[in-house]
C-alpha positions as CSV (number, residue, x, y, z in Angstrom):
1,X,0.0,0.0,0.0
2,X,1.8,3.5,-1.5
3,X,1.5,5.6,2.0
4,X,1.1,9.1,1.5
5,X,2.0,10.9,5.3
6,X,4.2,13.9,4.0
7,X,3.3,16.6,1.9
8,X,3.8,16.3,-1.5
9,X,6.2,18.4,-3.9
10,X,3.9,21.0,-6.7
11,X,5.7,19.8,-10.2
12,X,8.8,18.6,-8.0
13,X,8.9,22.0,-6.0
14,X,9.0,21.5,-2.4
15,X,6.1,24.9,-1.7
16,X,6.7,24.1,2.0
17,X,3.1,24.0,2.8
18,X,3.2,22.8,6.6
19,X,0.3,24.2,7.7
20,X,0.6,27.9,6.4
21,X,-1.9,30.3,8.2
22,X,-4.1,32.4,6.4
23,X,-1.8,35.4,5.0
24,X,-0.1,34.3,2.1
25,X,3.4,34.7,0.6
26,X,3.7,36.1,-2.9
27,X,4.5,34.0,-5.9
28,X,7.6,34.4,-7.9
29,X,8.3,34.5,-11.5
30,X,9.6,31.3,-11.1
31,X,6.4,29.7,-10.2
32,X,4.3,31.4,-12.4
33,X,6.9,29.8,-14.9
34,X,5.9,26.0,-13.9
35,X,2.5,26.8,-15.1
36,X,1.8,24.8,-18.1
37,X,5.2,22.7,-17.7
38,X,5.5,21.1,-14.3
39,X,2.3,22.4,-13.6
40,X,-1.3,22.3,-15.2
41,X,-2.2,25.4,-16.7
42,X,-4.3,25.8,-13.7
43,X,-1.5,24.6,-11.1
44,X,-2.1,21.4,-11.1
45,X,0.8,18.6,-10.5
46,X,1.3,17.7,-14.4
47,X,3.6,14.1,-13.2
48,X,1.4,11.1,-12.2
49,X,2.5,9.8,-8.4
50,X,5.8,7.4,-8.0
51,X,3.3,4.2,-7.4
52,X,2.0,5.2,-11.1
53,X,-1.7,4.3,-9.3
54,X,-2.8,8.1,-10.7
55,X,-1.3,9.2,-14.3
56,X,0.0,11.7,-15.5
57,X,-2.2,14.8,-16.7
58,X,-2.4,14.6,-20.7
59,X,-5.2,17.6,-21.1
60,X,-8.7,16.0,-20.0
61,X,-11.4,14.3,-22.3
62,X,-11.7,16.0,-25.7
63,X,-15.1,16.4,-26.9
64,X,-15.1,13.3,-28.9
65,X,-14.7,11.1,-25.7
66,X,-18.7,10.5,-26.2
67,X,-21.8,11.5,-27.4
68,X,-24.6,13.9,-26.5
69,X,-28.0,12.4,-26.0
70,X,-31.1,13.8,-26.0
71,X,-31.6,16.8,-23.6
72,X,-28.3,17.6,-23.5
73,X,-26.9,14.3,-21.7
74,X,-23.8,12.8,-22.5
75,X,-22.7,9.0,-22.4
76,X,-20.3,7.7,-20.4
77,X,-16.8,7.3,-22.1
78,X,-15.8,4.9,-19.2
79,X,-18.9,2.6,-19.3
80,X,-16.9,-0.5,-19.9
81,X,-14.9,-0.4,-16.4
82,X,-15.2,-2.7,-13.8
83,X,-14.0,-1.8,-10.4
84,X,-10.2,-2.7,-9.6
85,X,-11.3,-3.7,-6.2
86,X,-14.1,-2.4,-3.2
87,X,-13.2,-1.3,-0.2
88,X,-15.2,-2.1,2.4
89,X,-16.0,-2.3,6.0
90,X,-14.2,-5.5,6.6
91,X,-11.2,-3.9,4.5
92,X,-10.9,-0.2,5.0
93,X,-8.0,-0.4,7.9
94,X,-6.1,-1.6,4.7
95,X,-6.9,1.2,2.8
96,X,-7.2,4.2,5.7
97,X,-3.9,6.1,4.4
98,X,-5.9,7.2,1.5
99,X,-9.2,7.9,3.4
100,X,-10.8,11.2,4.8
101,X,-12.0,10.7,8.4
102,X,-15.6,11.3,6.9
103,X,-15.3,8.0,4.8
104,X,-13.7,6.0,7.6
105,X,-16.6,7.3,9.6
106,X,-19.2,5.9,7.0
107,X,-17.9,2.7,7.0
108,X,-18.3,2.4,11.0
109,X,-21.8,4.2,10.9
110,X,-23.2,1.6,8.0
111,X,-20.9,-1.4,7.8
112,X,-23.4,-3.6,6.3
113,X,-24.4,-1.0,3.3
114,X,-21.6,1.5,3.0
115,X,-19.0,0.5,0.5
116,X,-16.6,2.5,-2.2
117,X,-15.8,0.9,-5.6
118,X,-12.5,1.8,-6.5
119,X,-12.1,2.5,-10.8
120,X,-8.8,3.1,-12.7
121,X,-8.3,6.9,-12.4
122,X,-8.5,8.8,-15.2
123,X,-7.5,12.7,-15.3
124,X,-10.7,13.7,-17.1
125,X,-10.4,17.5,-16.2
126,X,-9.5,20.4,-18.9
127,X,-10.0,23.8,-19.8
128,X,-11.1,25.6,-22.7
129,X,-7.3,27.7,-23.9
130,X,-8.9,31.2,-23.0
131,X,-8.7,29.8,-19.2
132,X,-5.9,28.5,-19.3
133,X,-4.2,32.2,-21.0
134,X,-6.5,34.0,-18.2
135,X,-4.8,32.0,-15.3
136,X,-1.5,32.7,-16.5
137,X,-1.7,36.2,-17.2
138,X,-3.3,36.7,-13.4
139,X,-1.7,34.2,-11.9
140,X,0.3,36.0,-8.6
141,X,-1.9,39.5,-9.1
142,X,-4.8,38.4,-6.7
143,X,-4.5,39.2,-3.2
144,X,-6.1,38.4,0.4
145,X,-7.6,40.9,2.2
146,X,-9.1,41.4,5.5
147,X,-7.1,38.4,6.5
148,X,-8.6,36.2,3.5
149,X,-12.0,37.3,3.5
150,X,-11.7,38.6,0.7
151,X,-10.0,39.5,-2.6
152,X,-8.5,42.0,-4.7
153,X,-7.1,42.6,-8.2
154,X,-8.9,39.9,-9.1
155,X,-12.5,40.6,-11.7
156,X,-14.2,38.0,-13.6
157,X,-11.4,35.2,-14.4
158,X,-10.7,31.8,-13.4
159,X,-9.1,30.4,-10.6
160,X,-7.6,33.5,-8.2
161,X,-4.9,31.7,-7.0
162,X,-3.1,29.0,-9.5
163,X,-0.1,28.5,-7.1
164,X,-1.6,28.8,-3.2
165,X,0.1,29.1,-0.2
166,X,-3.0,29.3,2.0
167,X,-5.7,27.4,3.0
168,X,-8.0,31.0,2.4
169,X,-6.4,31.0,-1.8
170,X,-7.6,27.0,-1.7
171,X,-11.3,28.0,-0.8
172,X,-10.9,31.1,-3.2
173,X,-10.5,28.7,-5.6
174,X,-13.1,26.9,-5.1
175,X,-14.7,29.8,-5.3
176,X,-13.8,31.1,-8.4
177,X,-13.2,28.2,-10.4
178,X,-14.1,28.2,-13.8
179,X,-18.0,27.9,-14.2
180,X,-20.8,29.1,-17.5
181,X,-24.1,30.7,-17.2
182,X,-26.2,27.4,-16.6
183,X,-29.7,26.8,-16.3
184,X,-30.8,23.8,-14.9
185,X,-33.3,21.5,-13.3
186,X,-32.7,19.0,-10.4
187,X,-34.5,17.1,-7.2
188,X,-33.4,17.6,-3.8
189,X,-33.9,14.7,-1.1
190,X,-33.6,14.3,2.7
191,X,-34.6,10.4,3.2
192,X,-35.7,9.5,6.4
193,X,-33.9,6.7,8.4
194,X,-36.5,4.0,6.7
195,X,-35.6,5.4,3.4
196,X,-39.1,7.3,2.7
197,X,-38.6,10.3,0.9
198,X,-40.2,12.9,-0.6
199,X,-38.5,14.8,-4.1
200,X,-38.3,18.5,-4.0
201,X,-38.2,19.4,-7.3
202,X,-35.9,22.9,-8.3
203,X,-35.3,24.8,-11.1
204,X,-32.1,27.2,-11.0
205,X,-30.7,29.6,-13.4
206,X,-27.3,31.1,-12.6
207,X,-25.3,34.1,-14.7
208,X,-21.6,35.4,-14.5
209,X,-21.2,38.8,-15.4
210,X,-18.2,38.4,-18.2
211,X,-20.6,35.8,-20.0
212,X,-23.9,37.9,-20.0
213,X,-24.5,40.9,-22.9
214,X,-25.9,43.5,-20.7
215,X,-24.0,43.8,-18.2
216,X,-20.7,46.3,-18.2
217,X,-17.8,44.2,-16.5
218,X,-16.6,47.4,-15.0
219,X,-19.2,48.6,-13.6
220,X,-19.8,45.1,-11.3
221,X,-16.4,44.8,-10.7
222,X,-17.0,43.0,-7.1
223,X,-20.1,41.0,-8.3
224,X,-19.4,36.8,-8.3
225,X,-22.3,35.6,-9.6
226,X,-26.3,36.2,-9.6
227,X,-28.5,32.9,-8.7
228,X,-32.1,32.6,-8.9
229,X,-33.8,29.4,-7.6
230,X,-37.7,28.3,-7.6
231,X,-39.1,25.1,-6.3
232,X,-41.1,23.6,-8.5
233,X,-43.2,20.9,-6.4
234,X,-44.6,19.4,-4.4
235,X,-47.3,21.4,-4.3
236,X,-47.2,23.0,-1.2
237,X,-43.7,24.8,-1.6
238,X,-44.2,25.5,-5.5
239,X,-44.2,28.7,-6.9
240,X,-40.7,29.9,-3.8
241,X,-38.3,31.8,-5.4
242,X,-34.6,32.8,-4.4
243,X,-32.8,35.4,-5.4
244,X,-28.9,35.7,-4.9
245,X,-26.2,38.5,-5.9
246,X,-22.8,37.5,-4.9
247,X,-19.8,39.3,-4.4
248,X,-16.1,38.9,-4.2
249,X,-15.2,40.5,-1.1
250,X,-18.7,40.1,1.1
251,X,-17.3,42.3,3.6
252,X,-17.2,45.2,1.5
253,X,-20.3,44.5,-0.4
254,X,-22.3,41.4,1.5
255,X,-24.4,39.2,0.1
256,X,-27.4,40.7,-1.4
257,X,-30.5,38.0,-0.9
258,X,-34.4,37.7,-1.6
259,X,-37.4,35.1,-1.5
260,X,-40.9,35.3,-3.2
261,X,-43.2,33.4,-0.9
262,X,-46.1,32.1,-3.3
263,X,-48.3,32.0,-0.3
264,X,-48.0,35.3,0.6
265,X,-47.1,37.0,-3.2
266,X,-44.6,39.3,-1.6
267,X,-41.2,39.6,-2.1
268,X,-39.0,40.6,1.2
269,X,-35.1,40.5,2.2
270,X,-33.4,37.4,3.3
271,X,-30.3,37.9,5.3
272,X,-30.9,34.4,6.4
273,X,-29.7,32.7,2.8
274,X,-25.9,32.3,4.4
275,X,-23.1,30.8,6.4
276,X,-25.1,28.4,8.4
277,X,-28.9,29.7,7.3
278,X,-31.0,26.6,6.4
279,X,-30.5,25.8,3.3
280,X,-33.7,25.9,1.0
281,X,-36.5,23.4,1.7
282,X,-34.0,21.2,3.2
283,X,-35.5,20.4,6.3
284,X,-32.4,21.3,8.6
285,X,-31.0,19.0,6.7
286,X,-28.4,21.6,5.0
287,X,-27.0,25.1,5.5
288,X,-27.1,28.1,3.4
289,X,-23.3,27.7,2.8
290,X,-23.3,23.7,2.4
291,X,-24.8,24.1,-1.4
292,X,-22.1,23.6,-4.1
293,X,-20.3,22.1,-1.3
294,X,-18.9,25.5,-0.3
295,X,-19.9,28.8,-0.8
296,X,-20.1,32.4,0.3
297,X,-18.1,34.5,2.9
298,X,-15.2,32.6,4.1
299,X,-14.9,35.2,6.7
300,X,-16.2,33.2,9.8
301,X,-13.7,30.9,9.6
302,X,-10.0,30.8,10.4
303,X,-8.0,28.4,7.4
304,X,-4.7,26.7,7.5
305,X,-3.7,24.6,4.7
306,X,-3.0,21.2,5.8
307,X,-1.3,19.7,2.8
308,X,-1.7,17.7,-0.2
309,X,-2.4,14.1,0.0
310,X,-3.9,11.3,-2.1
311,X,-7.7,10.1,-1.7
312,X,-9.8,8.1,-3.2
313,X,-12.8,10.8,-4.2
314,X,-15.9,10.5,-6.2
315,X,-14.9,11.0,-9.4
316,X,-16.1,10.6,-13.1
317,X,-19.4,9.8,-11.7
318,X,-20.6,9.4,-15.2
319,X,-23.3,6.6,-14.0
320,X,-25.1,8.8,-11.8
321,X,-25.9,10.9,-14.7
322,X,-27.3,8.7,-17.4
323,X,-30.9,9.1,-18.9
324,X,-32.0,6.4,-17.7
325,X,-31.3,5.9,-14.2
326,X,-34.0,6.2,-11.2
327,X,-34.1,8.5,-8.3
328,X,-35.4,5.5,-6.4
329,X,-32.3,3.4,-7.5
330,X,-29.6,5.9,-5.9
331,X,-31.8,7.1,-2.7
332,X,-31.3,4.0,-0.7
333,X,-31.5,4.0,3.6
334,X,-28.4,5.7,4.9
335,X,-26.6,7.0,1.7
336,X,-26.9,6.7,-1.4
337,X,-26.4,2.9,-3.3
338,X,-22.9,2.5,-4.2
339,X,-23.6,0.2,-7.3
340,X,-23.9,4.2,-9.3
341,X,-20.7,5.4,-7.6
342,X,-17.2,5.7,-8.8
343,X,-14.0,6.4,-7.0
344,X,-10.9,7.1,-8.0
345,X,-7.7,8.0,-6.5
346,X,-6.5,11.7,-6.9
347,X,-4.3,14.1,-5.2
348,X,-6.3,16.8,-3.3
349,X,-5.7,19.5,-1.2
350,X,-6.5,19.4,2.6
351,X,-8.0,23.1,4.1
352,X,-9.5,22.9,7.7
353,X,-11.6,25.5,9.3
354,X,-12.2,26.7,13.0
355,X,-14.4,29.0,13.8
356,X,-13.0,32.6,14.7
357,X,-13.4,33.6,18.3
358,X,-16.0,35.5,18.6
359,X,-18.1,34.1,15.3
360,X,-20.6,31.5,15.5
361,X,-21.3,28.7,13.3
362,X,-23.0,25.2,13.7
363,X,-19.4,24.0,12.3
364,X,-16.9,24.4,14.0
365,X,-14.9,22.6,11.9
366,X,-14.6,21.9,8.4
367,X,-12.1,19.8,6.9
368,X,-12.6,20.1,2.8
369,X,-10.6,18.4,0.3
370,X,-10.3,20.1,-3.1
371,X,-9.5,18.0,-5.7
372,X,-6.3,19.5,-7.5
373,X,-7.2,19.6,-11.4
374,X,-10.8,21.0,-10.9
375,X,-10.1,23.1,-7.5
376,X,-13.6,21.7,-6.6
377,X,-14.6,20.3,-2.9
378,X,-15.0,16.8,-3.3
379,X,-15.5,15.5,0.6
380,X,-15.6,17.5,3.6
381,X,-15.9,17.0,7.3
382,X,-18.2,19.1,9.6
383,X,-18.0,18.7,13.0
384,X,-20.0,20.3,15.6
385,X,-18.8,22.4,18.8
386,X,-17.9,19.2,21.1
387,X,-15.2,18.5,18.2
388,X,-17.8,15.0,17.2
389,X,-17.8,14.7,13.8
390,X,-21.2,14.9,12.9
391,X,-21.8,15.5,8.7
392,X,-20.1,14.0,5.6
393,X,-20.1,15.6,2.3
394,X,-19.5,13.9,-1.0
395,X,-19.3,16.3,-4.1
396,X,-19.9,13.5,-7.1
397,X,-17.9,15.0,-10.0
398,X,-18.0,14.1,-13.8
399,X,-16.5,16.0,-16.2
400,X,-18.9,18.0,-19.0
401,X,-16.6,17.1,-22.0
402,X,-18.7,18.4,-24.7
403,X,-18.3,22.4,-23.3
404,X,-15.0,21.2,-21.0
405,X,-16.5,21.8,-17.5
406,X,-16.4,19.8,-14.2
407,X,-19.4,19.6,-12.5
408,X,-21.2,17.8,-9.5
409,X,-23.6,14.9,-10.6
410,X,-24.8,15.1,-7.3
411,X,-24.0,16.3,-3.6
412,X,-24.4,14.4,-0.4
413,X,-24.7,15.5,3.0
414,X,-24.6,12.7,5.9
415,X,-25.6,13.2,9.3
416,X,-24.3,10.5,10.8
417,X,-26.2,11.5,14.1
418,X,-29.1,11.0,12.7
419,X,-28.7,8.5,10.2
420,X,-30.5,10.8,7.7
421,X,-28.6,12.9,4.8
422,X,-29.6,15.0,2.2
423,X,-28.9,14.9,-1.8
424,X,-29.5,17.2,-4.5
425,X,-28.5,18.0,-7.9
426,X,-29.1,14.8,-9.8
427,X,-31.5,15.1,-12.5
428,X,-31.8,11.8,-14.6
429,X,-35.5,12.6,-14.7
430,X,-36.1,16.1,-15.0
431,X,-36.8,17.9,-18.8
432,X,-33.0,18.2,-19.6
433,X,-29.2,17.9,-18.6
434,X,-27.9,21.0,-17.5
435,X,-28.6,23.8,-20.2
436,X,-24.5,25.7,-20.7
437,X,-26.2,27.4,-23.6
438,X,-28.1,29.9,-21.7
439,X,-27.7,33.5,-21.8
440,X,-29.3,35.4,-19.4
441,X,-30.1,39.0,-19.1
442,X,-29.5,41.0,-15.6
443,X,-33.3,41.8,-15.9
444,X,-33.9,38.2,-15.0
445,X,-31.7,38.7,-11.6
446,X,-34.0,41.6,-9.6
447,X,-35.9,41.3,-6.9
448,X,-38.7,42.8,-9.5
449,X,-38.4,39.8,-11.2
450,X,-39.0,37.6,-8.7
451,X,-42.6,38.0,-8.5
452,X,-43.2,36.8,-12.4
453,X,-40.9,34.2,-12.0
454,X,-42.7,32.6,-9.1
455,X,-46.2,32.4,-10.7
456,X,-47.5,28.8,-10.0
């Protein structure tokens, strides 16, 4: 078994990342240099590891590597795999070197059920060029501020922070990782412990200022993103709308939120839609800053950088998202059923967070680990104020070869307190695969809109 203890070495440079606080050190010509040679364009380790169990980056699938179906879903270009082997409750001691405390927990919590087939891993994960020229040309301009709460010198690109020395520039770029105006249309499930469920069904549309016609760049220059989210059924929550305006630095300009209630036809504020708000029709189930594993104001947390280290992730989860799988095959009692799940050993980066003294949070500790080509959250740890370890995320990822984007197939959240969880995002049955094509119009992001776009 290829143990994995120390820290490993950024396209053979030692970065000397034992557990680096929060203010970072600048990056040097020299590093910047290493992007697109030793390094991925997007600062990814180009080499494959010494046991040769996770190869070498060659560019990601090309847009031949499949076909797209009907509403916009694409076949799986590794259907022909068979797991290399399945780790287990009865085996996972052998394999715990290369397993997050939130998996090692699952196995304990459900050691009849739990299990993680292990695939061949395959480096799936590229960029379109113009991402790759935007990360170089900014790589080493962005900077922390307000301790990492923030950024500056950094407006509408790609990945802030290329070459981090910080656990804060990890979560920025998770962040700010490459993403495209998207409509979409997914369920959202929070089984009970006898496996009844009930599907909330949700429609989201999300726009990025540089990819949306009316909106002047300059003039937003702190704006992330703008979000807008109805539930479609059941019946009784149809017709609630969120609206979202994010921002770069949320201390200088905070989160700007709103809801339609269909009940009550009114639009009002909703300061409540972050950190640890509940999450939308979740049940408790989820917080406000759980959804696309992490997101929002980092600014309640204090981050060191733990390290790199190789885990076996979720990864090229390709058979959650095929036409014709069932809602009621995955949602299973306890967690979802690992006969549609992949994983795959790949180098991630390790952030913790501890609450700041004198902010509050239902977490107060998160442990993510950000998968290195993608610099998206693939498993993280939450555990509550007693230090118990108490939810377990999965971020499913598969890679969208046909417009060369990484996305989540579908997120999992564990309570293993409560032997419930929650998933969302999966949408084998819903009118279409994710919709990149979309191009939406501020007009469509104002509270004015709201009302229209709640009519049941």
């Amino acid at each position: 078994m290829h143990k994995q203890h120390t820290l490993l070495a950024a396209g053979g440079l030692v970065l000397s990342l034992l557990a680096t606080s929060v203010m970072a050190q600048s990056v040097s010509p020299a590093e910047i240099a290493q992007l697109g040679s030793n390094l991925t364009p997007v600062g990814a380790e180009r080499a494959g590891n010494a046991a040769g169990t996770i190869p070498e980056w060659t560019g990601g699938l090309g847009p031949d590597s499949g076909q797209t179906v009907g509403d916009n879903f694409q076949t799986n270009p590794f259907a022909g795999e068979q797991p290399q082997f399945v780790i287990t409750a009865q085996n996972y001691q052998q394999y715990r070197d290369n397993l997050s405390p939130g998996q090692i927990a699952m196995f304990e919590r459900y050691p009849e059920t739990f299990r993680m087939p292990v695939y061949q891993s395959h480096r799936s994960v590229g960029y379109p060029q113009e991402v790759y020229d935007q990360v170089r040309a900014t790589a080493g301009q962005a900077r922390l501020v307000n301790n990492g709460d923030g950024i500056e010198n950094f407006t509408h690109g790609s990945f802030a922070f290329p070459i981090p020395k910080s656990g804060a520039e990890v979560i920025w770029n998770h962040n700010t990782r490459y993403r495209l105006n998207v409509k979409r249309w997914y369920m959202q499930a929070m089984p009970q412990t006898n496996g009844s469920y009930t599907l909330i069904k949700m429609e989201e549309e999300v726009g990025y200022p540089q990819y949306m016609p009316d909106v002047d760049e300059t003039n937003v220059p702190n704006t992330l993103l703008y979000f807008k989210q109805r539930v479609n059924a059941p019946a009784r929550l149809a017709g609630n709308v969120l609206l979202v305006h994010d921002s770069l630095d949320q201390l200088k300009e905070p989160r700007m939120a709103w809801v339609y209630n269909a009940g009550q036809r009114r639009v009002r504020r909703a300061p409540q839609v972050a950190y640890d708000g509940p999450g939308t029709a979740s049940d408790g189930m989820r917080t406000s800053d759980n959804f696309s594993m992490y997101n929002g104001a980092p600014d309640r947390y204090n981050w060191t950088l733990v390290g790199k280290k190789e885990v076996y992730i979720p990864y090229n989860s390709y058979k959650m998202a095929q036409r014709d799988v069932k809602y009621a095959d995955v949602l299973k009692v306890g967690h979802i059923n690992p006969e549609h799940t992949r994983f795959e050993l790949h180098r991630v980066w390790e952030v913790q967070g501890n609450v700041k003294q004198g902010q509050r949070h239902i977490y107060a500790q998160r442990n993510f680990f950000v998968d290195e080509d993608s610099w998206m959250i693939t498993l993280a740890d939450h555990y509550d104020g007693r230090g118990t370890l108490w939810r377990v995320g999965e971020g499913h990822i598969a890679f969208n070869y046909r417009v060369k984007l990484p996305g989540y197939t579908i997120e999992t959240l564990y309570d293993l307190l409560a032997g419930r969880y929650i998933a969302l995002g999966m949408y084998t049955e819903e009118v279409s695969a994710p919709q990149f094509d979309f191009v939406p119009t501020y007009n469509q992001f104002t509270p004015a809109a709201l009302r229209a776009s709640g009519v049941r």
